[in-house]
N, CA, C and O atoms as CSV, one atom per row, in Angstrom:
chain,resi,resn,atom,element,x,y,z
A,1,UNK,N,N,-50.914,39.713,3.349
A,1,UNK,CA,C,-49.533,39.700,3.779
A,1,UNK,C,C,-49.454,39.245,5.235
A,1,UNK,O,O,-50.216,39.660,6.109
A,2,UNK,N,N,-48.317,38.216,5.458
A,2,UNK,CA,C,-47.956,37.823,6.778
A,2,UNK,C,C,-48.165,39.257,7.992
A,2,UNK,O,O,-48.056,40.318,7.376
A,3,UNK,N,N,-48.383,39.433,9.238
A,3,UNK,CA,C,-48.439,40.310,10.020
A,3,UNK,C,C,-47.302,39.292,11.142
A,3,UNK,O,O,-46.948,38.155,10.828
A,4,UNK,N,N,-46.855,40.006,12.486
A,4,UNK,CA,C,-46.248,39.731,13.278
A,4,UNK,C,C,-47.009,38.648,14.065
A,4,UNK,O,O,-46.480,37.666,14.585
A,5,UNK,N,N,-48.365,38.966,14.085
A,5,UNK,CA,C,-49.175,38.295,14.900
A,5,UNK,C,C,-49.585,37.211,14.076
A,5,UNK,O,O,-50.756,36.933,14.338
A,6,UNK,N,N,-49.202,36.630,13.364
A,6,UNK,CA,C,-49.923,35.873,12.444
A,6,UNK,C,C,-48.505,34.221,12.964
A,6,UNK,O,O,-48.732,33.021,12.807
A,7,UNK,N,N,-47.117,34.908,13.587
A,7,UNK,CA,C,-46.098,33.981,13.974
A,7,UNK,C,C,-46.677,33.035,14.746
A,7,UNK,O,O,-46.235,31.913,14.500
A,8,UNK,N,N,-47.650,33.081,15.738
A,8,UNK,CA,C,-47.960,32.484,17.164
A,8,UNK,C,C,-48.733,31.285,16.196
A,8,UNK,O,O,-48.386,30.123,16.411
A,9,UNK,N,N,-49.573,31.490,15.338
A,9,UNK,CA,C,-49.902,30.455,14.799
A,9,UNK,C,C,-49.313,29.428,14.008
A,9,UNK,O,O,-49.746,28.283,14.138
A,10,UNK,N,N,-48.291,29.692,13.122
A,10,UNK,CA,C,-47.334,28.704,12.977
A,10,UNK,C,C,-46.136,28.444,13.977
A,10,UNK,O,O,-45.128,27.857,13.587
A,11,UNK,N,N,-46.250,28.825,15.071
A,11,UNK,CA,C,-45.315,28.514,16.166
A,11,UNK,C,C,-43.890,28.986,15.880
A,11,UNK,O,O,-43.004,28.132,15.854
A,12,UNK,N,N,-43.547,30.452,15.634
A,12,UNK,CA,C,-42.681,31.017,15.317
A,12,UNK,C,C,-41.993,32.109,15.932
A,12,UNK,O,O,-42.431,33.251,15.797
A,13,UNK,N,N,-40.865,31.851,16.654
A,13,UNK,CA,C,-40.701,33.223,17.733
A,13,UNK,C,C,-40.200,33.804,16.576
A,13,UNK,O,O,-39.695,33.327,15.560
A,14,UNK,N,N,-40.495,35.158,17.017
A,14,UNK,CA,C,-40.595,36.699,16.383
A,14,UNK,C,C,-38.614,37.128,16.914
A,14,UNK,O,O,-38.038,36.977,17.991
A,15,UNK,N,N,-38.158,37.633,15.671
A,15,UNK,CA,C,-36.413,37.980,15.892
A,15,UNK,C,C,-36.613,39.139,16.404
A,15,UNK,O,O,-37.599,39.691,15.915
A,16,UNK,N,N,-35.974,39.844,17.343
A,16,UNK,CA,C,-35.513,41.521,17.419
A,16,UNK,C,C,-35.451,42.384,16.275
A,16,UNK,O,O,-34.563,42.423,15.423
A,17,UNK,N,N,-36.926,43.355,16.385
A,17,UNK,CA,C,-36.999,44.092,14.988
A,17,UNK,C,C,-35.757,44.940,14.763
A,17,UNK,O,O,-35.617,45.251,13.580
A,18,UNK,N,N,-34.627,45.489,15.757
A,18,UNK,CA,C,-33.549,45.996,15.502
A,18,UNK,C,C,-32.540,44.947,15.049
A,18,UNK,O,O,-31.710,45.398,14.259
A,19,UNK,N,N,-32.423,43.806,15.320
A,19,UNK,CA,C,-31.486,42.896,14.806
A,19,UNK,C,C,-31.558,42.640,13.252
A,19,UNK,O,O,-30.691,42.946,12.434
A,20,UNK,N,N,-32.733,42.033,13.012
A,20,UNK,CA,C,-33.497,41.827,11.999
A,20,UNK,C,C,-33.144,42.905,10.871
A,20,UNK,O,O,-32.549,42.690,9.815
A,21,UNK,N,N,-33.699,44.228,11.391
A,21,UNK,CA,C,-33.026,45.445,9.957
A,21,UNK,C,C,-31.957,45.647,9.453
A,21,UNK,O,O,-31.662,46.003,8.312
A,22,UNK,N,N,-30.813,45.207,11.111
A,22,UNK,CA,C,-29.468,45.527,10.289
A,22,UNK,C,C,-29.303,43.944,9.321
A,22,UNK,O,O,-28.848,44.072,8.185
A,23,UNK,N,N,-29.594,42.828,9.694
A,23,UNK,CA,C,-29.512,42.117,9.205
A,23,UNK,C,C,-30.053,41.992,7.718
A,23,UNK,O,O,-29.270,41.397,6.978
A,24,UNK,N,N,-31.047,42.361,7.220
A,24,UNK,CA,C,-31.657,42.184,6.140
A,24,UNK,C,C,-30.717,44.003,5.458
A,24,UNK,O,O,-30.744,44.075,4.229
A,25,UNK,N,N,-30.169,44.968,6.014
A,25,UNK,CA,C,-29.678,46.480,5.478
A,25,UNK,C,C,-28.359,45.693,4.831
A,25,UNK,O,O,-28.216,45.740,3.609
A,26,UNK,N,N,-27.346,44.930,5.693
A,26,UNK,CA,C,-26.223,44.849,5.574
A,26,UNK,C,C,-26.309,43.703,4.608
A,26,UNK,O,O,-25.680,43.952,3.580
A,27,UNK,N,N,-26.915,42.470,4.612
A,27,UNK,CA,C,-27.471,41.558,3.478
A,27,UNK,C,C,-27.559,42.560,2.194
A,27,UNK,O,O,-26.592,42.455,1.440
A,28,UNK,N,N,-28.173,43.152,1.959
A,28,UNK,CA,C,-28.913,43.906,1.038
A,28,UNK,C,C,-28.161,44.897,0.122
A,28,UNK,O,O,-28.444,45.127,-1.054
A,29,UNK,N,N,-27.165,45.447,0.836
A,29,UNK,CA,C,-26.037,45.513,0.526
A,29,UNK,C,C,-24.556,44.792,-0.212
A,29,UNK,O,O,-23.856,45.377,-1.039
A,30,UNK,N,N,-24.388,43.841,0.152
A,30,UNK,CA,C,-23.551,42.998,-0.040
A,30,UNK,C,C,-24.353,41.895,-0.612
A,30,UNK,O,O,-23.880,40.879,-0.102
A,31,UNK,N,N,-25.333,41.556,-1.416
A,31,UNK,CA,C,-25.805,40.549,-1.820
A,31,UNK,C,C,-25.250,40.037,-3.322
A,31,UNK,O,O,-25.545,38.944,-3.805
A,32,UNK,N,N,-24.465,40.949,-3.911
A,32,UNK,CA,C,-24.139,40.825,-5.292
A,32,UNK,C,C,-22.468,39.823,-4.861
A,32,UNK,O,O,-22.222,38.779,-5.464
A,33,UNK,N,N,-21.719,40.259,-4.009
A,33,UNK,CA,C,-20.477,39.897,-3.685
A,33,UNK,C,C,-20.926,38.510,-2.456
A,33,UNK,O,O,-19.926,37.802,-2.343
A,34,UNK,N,N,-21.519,38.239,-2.004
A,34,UNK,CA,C,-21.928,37.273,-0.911
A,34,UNK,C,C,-22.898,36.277,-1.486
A,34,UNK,O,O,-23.636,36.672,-2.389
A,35,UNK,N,N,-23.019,34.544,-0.909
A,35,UNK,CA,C,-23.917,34.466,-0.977
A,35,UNK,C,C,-24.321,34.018,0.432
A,35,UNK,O,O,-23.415,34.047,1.264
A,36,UNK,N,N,-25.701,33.552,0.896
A,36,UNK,CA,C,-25.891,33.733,1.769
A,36,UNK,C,C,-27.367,32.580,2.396
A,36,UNK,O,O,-28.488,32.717,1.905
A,37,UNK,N,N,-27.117,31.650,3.362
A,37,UNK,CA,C,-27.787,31.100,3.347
A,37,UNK,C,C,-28.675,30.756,4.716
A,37,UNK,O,O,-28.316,31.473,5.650
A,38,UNK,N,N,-29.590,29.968,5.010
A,38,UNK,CA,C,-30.266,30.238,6.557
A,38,UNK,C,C,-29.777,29.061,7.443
A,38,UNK,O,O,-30.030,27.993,6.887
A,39,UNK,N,N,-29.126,28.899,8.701
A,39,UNK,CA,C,-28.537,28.194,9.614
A,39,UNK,C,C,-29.536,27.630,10.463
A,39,UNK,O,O,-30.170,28.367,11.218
A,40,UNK,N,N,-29.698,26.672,10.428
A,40,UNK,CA,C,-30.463,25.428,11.007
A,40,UNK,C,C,-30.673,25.726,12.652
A,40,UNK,O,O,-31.365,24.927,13.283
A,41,UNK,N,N,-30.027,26.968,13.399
A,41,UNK,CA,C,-30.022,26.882,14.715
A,41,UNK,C,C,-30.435,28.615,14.806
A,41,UNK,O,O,-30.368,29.332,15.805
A,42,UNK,N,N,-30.979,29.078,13.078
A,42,UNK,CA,C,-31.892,30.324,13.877
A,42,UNK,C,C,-32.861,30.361,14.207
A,42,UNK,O,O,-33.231,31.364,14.817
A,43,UNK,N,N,-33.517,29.568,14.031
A,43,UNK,CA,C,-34.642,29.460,15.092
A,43,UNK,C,C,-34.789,28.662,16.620
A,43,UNK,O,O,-35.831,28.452,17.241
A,44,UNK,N,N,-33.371,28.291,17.003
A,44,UNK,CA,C,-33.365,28.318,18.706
A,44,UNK,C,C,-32.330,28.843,19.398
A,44,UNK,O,O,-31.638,28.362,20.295
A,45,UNK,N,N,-32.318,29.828,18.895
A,45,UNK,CA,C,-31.146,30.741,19.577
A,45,UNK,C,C,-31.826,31.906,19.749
A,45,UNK,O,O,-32.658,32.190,18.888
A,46,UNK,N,N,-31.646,32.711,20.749
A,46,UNK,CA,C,-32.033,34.093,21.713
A,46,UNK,C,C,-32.830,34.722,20.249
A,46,UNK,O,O,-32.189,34.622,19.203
A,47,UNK,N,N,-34.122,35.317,20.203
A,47,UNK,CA,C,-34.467,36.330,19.677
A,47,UNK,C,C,-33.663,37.745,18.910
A,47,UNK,O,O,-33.782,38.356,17.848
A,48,UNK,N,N,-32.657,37.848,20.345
A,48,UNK,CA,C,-32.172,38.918,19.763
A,48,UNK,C,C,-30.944,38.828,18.784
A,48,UNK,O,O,-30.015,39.607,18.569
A,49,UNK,N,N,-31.270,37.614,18.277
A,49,UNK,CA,C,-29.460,36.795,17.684
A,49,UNK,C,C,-30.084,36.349,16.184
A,49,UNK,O,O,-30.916,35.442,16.167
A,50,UNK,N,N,-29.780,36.830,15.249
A,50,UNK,CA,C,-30.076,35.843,13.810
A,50,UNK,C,C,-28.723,35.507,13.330
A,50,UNK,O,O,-27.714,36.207,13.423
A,51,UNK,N,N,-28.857,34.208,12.743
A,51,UNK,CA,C,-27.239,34.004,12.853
A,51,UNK,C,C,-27.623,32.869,11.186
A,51,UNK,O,O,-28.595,32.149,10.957
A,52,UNK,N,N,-26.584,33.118,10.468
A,52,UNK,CA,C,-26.633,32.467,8.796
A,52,UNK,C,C,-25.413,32.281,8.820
A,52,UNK,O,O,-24.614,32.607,9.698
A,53,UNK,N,N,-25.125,31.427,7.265
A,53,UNK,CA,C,-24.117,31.106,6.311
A,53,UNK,C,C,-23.719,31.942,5.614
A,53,UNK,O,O,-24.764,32.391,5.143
A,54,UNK,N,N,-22.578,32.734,5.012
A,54,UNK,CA,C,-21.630,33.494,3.989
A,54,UNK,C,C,-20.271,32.856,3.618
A,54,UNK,O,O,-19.257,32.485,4.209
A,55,UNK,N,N,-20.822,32.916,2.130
A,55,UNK,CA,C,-19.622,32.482,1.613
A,55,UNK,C,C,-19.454,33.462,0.660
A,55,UNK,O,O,-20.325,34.319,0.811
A,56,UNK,N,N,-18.379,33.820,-0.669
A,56,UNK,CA,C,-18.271,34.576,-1.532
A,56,UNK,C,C,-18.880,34.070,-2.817
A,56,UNK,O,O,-18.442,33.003,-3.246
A,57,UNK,N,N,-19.968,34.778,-3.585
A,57,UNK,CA,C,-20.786,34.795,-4.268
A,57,UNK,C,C,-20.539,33.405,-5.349
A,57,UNK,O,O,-19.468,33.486,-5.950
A,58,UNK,N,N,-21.200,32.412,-5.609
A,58,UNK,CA,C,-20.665,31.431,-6.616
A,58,UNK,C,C,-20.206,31.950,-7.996
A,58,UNK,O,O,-19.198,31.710,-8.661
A,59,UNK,N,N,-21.337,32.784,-8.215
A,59,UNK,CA,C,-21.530,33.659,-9.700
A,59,UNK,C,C,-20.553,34.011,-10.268
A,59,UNK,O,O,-20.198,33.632,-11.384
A,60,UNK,N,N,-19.772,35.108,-9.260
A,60,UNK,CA,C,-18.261,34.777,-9.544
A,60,UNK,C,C,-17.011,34.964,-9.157
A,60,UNK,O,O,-16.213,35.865,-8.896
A,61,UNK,N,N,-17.164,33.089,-9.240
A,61,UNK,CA,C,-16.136,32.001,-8.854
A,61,UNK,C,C,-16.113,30.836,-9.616
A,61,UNK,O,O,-16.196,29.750,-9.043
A,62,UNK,N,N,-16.008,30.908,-10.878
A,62,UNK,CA,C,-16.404,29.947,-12.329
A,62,UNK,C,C,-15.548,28.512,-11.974
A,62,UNK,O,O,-15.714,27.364,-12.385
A,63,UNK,N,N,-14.721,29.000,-11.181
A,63,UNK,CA,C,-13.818,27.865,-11.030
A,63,UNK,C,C,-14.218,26.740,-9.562
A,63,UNK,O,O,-13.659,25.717,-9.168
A,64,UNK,N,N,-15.451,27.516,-9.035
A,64,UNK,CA,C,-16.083,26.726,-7.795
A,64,UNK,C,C,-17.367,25.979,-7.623
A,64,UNK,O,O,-18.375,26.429,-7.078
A,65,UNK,N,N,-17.204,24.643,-8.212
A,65,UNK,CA,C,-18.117,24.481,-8.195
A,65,UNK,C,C,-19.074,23.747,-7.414
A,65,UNK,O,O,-20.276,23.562,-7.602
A,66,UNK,N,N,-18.079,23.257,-6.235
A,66,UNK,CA,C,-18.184,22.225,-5.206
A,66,UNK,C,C,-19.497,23.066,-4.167
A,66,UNK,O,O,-19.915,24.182,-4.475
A,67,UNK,N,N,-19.894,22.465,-3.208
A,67,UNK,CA,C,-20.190,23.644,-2.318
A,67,UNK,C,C,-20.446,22.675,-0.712
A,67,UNK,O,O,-21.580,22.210,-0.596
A,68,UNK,N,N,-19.595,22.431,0.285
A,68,UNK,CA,C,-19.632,22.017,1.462
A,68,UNK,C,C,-19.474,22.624,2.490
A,68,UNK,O,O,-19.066,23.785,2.489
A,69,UNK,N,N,-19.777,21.937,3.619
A,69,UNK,CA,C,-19.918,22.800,5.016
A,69,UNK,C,C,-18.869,23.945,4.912
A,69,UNK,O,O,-19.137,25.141,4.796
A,70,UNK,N,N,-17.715,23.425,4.970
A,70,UNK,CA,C,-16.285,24.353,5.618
A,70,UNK,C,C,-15.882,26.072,4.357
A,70,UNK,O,O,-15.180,27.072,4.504
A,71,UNK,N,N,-17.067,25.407,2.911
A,71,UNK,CA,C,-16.917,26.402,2.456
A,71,UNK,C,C,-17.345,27.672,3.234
A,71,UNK,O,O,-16.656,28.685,3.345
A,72,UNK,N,N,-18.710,27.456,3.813
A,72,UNK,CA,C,-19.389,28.720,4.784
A,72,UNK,C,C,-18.657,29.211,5.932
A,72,UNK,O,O,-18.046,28.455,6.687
A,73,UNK,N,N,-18.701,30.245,6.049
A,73,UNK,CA,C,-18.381,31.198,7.451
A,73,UNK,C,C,-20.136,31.345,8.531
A,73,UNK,O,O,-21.100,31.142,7.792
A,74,UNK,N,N,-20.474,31.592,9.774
A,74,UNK,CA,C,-21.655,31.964,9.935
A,74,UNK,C,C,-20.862,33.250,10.749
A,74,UNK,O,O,-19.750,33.598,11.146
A,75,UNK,N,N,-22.220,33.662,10.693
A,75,UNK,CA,C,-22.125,35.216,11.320
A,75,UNK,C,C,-23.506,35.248,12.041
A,75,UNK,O,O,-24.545,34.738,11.623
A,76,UNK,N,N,-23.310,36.020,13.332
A,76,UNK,CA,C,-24.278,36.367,14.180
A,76,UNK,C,C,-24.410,37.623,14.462
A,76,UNK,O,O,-23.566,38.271,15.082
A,77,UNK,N,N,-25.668,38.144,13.953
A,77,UNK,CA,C,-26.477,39.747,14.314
A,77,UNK,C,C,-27.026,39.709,15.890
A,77,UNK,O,O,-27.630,38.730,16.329
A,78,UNK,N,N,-26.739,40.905,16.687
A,78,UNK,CA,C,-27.319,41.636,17.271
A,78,UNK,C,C,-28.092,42.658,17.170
A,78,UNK,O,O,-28.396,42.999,16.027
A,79,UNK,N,N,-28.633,43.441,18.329
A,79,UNK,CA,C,-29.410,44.472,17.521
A,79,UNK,C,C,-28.494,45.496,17.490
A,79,UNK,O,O,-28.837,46.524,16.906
A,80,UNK,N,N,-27.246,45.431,18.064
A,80,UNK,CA,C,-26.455,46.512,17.337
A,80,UNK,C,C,-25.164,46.164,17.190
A,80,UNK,O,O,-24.303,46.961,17.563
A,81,UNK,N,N,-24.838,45.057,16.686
A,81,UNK,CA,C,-23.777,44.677,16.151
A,81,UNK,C,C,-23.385,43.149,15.327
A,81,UNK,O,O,-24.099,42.172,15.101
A,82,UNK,N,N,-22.566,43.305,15.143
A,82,UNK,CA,C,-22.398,41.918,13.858
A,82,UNK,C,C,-20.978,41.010,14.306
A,82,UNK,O,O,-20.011,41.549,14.845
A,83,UNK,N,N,-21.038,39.711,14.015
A,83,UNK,CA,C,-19.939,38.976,14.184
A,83,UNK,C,C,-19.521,37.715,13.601
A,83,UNK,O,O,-20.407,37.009,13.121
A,84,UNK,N,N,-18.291,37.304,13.563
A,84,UNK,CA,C,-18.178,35.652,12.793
A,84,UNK,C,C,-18.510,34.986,14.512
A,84,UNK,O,O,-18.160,35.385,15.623
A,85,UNK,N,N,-19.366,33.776,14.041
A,85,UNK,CA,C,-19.371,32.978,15.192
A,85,UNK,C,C,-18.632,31.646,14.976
A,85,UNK,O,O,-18.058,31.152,14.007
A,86,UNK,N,N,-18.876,31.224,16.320
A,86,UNK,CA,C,-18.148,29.620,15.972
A,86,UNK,C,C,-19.329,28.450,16.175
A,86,UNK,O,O,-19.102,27.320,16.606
A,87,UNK,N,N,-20.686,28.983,15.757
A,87,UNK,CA,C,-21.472,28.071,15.254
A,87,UNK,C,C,-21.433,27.217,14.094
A,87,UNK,O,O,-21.093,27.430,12.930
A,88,UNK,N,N,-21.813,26.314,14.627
A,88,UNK,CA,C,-21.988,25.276,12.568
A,88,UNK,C,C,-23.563,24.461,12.555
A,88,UNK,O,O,-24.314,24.037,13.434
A,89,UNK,N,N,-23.583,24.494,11.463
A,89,UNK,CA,C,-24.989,23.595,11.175
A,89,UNK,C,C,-24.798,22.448,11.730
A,89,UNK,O,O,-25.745,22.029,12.394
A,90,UNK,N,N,-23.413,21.486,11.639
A,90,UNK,CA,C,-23.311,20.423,11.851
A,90,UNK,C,C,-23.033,20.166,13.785
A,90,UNK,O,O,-22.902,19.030,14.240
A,91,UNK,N,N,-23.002,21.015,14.388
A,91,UNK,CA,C,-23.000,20.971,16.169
A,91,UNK,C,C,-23.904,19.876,16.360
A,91,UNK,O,O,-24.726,19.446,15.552
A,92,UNK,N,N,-23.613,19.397,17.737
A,92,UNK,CA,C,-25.086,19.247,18.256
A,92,UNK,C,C,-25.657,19.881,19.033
A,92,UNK,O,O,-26.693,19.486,19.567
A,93,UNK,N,N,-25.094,21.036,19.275
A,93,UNK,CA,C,-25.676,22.324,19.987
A,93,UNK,C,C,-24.797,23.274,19.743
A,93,UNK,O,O,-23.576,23.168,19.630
A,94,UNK,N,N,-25.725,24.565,19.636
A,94,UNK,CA,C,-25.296,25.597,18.720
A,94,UNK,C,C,-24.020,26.200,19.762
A,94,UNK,O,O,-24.002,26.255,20.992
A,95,UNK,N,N,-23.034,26.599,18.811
A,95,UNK,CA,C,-21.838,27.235,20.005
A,95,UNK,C,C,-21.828,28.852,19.795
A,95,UNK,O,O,-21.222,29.238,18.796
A,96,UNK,N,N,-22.240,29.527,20.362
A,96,UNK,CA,C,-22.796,30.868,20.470
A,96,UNK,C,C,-21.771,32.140,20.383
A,96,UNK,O,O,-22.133,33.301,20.193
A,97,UNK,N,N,-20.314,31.666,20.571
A,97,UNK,CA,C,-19.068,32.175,21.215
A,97,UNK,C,C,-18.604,32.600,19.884
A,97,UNK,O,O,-18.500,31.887,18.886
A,98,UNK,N,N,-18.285,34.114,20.022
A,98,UNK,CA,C,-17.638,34.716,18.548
A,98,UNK,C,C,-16.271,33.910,18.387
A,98,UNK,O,O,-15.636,33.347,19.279
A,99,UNK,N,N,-15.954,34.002,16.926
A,99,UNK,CA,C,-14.789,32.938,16.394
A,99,UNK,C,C,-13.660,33.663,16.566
A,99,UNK,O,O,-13.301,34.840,16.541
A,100,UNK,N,N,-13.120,32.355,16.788
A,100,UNK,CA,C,-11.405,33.116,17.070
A,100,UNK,C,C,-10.456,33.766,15.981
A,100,UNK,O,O,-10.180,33.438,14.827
A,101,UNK,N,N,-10.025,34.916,16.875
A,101,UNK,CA,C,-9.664,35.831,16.211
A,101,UNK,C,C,-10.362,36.990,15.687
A,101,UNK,O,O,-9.966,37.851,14.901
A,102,UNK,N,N,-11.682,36.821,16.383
A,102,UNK,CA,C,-12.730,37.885,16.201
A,102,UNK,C,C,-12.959,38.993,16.743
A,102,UNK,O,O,-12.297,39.054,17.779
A,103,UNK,N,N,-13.633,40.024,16.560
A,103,UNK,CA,C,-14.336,40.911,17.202
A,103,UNK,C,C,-15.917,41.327,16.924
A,103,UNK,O,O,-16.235,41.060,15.766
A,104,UNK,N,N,-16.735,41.780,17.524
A,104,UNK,CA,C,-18.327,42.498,16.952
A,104,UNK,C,C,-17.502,43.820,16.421
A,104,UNK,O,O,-16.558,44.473,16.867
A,105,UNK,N,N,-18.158,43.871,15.490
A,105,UNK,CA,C,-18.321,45.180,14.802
A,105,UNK,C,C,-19.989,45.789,14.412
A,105,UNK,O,O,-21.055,45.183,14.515
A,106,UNK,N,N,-19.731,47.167,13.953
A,106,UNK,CA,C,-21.075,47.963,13.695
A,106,UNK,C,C,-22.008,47.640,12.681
A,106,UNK,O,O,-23.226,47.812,12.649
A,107,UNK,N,N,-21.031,47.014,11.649
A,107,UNK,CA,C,-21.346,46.589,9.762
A,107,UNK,C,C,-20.570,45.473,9.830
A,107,UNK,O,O,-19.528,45.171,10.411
A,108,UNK,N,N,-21.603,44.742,8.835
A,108,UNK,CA,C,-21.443,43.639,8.045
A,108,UNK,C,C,-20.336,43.585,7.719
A,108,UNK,O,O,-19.588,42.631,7.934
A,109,UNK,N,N,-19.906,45.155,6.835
A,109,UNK,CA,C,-18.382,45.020,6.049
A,109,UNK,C,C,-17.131,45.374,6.648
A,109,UNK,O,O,-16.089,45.536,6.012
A,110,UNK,N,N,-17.302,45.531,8.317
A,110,UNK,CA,C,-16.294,45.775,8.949
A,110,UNK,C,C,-15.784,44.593,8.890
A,110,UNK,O,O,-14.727,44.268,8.349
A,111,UNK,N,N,-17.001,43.527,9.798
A,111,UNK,CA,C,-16.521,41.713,9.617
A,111,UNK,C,C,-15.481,41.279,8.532
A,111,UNK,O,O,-14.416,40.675,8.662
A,112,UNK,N,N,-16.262,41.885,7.158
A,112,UNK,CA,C,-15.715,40.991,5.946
A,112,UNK,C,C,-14.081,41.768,6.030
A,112,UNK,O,O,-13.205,40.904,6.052
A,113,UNK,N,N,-13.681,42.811,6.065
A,113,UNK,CA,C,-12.827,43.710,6.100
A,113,UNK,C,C,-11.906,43.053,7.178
A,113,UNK,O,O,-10.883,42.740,6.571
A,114,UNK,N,N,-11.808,42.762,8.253
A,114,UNK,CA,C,-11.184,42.163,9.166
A,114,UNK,C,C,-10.780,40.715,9.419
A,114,UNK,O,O,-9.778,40.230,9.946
A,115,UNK,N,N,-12.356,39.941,8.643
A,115,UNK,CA,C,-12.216,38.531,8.823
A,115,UNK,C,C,-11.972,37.485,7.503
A,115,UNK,O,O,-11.855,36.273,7.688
């Protein structure tokens, strides 16, 4: 099994193990209603930041079958809090700044609840 120390050799900075848990708790949770995908700018953005794609689950949405950029929302983890950002895959540099009309919250499902 992969170890932490095993990153330096494929040239991989290591995320904030507190960011990281809520991220993979609140995922883990919501994985049946979400789907959820990996953003091209988590691996050069701050350690303490993992930041993905959510959209609402395809499975079911029988009637959706398209799937493009503007369908996704991204969201950015801290190690103690969660947010919609106004990053996109398509930038040419990542925009780091929570989305308008936003706030951080504690949970994943405060976000979805608000946003």
């Amino acid at each position: 099994m992969p170890r932490n120390e095993d990153a330096a050799l494929g040239e991989i900075k290591l995320k904030d193990f507190h960011a990281e848990e809520r991220a993979i708790n609140d995922i883990a949770c919501s994985v049946r209603a979400f789907a959820y995908r990996s953003c091209k700018w988590n691996t050069t953005v701050d350690p303490e930041n993992i930041v993905f794609k959510i959209r609402e689950n395809l499975e079911f949405d029988r009637e959706f079958f398209e799937d493009h950029e503007p369908d996704w929302r991204y969201l950015m983890f801290w190690p103690n809090k969660v947010c919609f950002s106004r990053i996109r895959d398509t930038d040419e540099t990542p925009d780091l700044r929570i989305a308008l009309g936003q706030e951080t919250h504690s949970l994943l499902f405060q976000c979805l609840e608000t946003g």
